[in-house]
Structures are given as structure tokens and as C-alpha cells.
C-alpha positions in Angstrom: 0.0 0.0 0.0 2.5 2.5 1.0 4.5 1.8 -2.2 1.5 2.1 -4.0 0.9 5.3 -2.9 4.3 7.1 -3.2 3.8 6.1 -6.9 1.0 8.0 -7.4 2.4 11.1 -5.8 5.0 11.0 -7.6 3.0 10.7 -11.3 1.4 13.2 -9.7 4.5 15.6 -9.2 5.6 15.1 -12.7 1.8 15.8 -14.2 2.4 19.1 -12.2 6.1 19.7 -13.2 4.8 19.4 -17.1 1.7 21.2 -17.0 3.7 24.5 -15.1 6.5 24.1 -18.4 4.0 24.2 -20.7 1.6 27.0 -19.5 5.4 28.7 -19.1 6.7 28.0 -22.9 2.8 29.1 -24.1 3.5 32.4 -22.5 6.8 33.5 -23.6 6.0 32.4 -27.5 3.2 34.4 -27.0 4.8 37.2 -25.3 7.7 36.8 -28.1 4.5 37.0 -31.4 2.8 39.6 -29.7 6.3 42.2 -29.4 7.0 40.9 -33.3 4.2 41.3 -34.7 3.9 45.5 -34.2 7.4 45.7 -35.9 6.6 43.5 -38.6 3.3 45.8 -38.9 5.3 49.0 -38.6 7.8 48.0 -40.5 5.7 46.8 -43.8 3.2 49.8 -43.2 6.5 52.6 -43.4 7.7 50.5 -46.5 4.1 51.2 -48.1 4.1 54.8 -47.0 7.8 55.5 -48.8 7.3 53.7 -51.9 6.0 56.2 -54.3 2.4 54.8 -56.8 2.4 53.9 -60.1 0.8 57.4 -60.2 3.5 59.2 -58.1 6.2 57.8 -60.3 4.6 59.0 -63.7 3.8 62.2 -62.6 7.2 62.7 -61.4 8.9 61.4 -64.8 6.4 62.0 -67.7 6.5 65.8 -68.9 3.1 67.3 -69.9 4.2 69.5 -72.8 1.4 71.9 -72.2 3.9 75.0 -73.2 7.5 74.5 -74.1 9.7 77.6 -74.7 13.7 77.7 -76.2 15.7 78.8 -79.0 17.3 77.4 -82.1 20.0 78.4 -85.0 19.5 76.8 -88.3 22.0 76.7 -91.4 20.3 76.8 -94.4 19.4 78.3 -97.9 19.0 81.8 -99.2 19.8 83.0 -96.0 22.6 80.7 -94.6 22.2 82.0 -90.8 19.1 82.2 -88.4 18.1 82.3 -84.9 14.6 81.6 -83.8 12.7 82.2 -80.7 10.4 79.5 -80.3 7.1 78.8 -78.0 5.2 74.9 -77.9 1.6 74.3 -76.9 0.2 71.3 -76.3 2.8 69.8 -78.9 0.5 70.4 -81.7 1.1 74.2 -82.5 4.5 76.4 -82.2 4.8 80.0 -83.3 8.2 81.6 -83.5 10.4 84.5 -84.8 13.0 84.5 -86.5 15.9 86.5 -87.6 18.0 85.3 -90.9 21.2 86.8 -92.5 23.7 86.6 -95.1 26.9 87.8 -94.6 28.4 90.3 -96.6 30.3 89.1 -99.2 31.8 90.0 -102.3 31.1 88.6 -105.6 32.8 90.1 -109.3 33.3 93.3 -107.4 29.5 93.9 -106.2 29.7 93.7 -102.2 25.8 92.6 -101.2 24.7 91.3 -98.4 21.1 90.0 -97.3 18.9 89.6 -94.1 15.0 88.9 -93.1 12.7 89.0 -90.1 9.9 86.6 -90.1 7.0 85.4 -88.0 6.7 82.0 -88.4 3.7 79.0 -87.7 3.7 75.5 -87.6 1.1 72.8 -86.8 2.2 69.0 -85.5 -1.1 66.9 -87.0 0.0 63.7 -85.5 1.7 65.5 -82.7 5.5 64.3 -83.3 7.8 65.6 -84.9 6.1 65.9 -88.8 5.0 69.8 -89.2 3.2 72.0 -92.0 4.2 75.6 -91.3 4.0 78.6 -92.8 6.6 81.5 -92.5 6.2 85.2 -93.0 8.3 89.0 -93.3 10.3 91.0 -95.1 13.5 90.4 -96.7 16.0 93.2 -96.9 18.7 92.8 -99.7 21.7 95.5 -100.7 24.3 95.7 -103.3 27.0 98.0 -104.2 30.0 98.4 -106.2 32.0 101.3 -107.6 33.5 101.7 -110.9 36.8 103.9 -111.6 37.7 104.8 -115.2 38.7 107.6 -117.5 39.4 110.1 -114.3 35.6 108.4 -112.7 34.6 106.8 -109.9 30.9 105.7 -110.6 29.6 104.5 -107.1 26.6 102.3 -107.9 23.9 100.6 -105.4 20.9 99.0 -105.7 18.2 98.4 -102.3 15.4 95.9 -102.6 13.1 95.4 -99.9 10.6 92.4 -100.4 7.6 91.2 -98.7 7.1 87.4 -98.6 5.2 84.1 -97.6 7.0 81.1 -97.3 5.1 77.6 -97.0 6.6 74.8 -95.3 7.3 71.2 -94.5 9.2 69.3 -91.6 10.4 68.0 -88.9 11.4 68.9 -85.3 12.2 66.5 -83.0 12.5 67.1 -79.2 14.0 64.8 -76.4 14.1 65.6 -72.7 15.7 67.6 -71.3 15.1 69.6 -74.1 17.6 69.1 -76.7 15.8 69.6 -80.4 17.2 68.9 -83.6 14.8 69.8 -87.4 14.8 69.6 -90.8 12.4 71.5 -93.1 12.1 72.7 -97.0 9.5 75.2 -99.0 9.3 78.0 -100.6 10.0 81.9 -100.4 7.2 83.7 -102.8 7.5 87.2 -103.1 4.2 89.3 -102.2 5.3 92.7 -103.3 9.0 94.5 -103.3 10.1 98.3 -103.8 13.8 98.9 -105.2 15.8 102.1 -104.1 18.9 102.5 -106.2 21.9 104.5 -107.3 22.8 103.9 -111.1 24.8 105.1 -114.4 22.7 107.4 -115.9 23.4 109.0 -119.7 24.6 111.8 -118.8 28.3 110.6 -118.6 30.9 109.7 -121.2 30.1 106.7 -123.3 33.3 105.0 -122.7 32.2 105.5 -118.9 29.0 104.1 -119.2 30.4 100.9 -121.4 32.9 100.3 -118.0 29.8 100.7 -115.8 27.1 98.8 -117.5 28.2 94.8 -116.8 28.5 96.0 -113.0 25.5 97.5 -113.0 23.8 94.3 -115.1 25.3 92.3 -112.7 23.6 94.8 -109.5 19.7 94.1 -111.1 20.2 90.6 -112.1 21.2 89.7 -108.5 18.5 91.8 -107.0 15.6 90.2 -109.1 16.7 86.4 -108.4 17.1 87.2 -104.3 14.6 90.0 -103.9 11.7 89.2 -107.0 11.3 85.9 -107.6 9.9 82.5 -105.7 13.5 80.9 -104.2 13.7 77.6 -102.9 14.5 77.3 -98.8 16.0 74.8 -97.3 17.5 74.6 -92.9 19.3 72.1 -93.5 19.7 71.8 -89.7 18.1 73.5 -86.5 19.7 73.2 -83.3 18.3 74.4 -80.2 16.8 73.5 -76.4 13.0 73.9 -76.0 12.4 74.1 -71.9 
């Protein structure tokens, strides 16, 4: 009997000494889920809060092109040097103006020289880089040479001013952070032109006038094909930054 019963005590102790580890071991994993669990949440909820949207990250990389404004040089034909200021809406219209020049030079003794100021228009259709334009202004163009002969100096100069249109097709192409690069072609059509000159008249000595004559032939025939007739165009290049 009494070996009986110190048995069961001690089943009894060890029942006990079980159930007190394992209420123990219960508490501390839930003590240990319950402090990780806040972190975990704080942690993954911070994460969400720096991490830009889809919407974020597109409005932060995607220009709008509502207005774009910059400046560009061209080389190009009759006028091989221009500067343009430039202003883009909604990349499907751009009005600019520009100023064009041609150096002097000097050409079978006739020093000329040639410049323009234009207003300028062009539409984007497909709202890339193709354009249909149209260009507008006034063209100024001088010449002048001097003939010395038979004890004269004949100074002679001719002036033409000329009013024009010029129609045109293209392309203008613009990558961020600006840089734009075009091409383009038309044509410069004369609306109306008046001519200012100083010329040989008959008043001097025929021999004179003989000297004279192929300079001043030379004068008229360079005003009427820069000044009076339609002239192909041609910016062979535009170079510029539109901001």
C-alpha cells in the first residue's frame, strides 16, 4: 500500500512539473508573437508609405508638354544664318520668330549682303515631330559696287526690300531635357517689293558708261533672283533646347 501510494504522488509531481513548463513555454512564444508582430506591422506599413504609386512615379517622370519655350540656329538656304525664338503648346502648335542673315560678301566686285525678319507657324497633326508651317516677313537685300575709269569713280547701289510668304514642311524633333534637332524645306514667294537704287545714268561719257554697264547688269540681275522671284528654302539643320 504505501509503495502504492508514493507512486502515485509522484505521477502526480511530474503531471504538475509538465503542466507549469508548458503554460510557461505558451507564454513567452506568446509574449515573443505579440512584441513581433507590431514591428513587422510598422515595419511593412513605413515600406508602403515611402514607396511612391504607379501614379507618383509617372507624374514625377512624364513631362506634360502643355507650353515649351527655347531657341534654335539653323544653317540653311537663301539666307545661310538664323536664330529663332520658339514657343510649344500642347505639342500640336509652335509659333516663332526668327531673324535670318547673309553675310556680306563679295562677288565680281558687287559687295551685297542679305537679311530677313519673319513670324513663323507650324502645326504638329500627328503631334510628333512631322509639321506643315507657314513662314512670314520682309526680306531686306543690298548691293553695291564702284567703278573707276577715265578720271571716274561711278559709285553704284541697288536696295530691294521684299515682302514674302514662305510655306513649309518638316520635322522637329524634341527629347528631354530639351535638346531639339529639325529639318524642313519650301518656298519663299514674293508678295510685293520696292527697289531704291543709285545707277549710271546718260549723262556721262560713253566710254564710262560701257565700264559701268556689266556691273550695274550684274547689281539688277542679283537683286531680281534674291529679292523678286519664288526661291527655294531649305534649314538644312536646326539646333536648339526647347524648356
Amino acid at each position: 500500500m504505501i509503495s502504492c501510494g508514493a507512486g502515485r504522488s509522484r505521477a502526480l509531481r511530474v503531471a504538475r512539473s509538465c503542466g507549469c513548463a508548458c503554460a510557461i513555454w505558451s507564454g513567452v512564444a506568446s509574449a515573443q508573437n505579440s512584441g513581433l508582430e507590431p514591428a513587422w506591422t510598422s515595419s511593412s506599413s513605413s515600406d508602403r508609405a515611402d514607396r511612391p504609386s504607379n501614379g507618383e512615379r509617372e507624374h514625377r517622370t512624364k513631362r506634360t508638354d502643355h507650353v515649351r519655350l527655347g531657341a534654335l540656329v539653323s544653317a540653311g538656304f537663301p539666307r545661310p544664318l538664323a536664330i529663332e525664338g520658339l514657343v510649344k503648346v500642347e505639342r500640336l502648335v509652335a509659333l516663332g520668330l526668327e531673324y535670318s542673315t547673309l553675310p556680306g560678301a563679295t562677288v565680281s566686285d558687287v559687295h551685297f549682303g542679305c537679311s530677313a525678319i519673319a513670324g513663323s507657324a507650324r502645326v504638329f497633326p500627328l503631334r510628333g515631330a512631322f509639321f506643315l508651317g507657314l513662314r512670314g516677313g520682309r526680306q531686306h537685300l543690298s548691293a553695291a559696287a564702284s567703278v573707276t575709269g577715265y578720271g571716274y569713280t561711278v559709285p553704284i547701289s541697288l536696295e530691294v526690300d521684299t515682302l514674302f510668304i514662305n510655306p513649309q514642311v518638316g520635322f522637329l524633333w524634341t527629347w528631354d531635357p530639351g535638346i531639339t534637332l529639325g529639318i524642313d524645306a519650301g518656298l519663299q514667294i514674293p508678295i510685293s517689293s520696292t527697289t531704291s537704287s543709285v545707277l549710271a545714268n546718260s549723262t556721262m561719257p560713253s566710254a564710262v558708261q560701257q565700264a559701268v554697264s556689266p556691273v550695274q547688269s550684274t547689281l539688277e540681275n542679283v537683286a531680281g533672283a534674291v529679292g523678286q522671284t519664288v526661291l527655294p528654302t531649305v534649314d538644312l539643320v536646326k539646333f536648339g533646347m526647347l524648356f
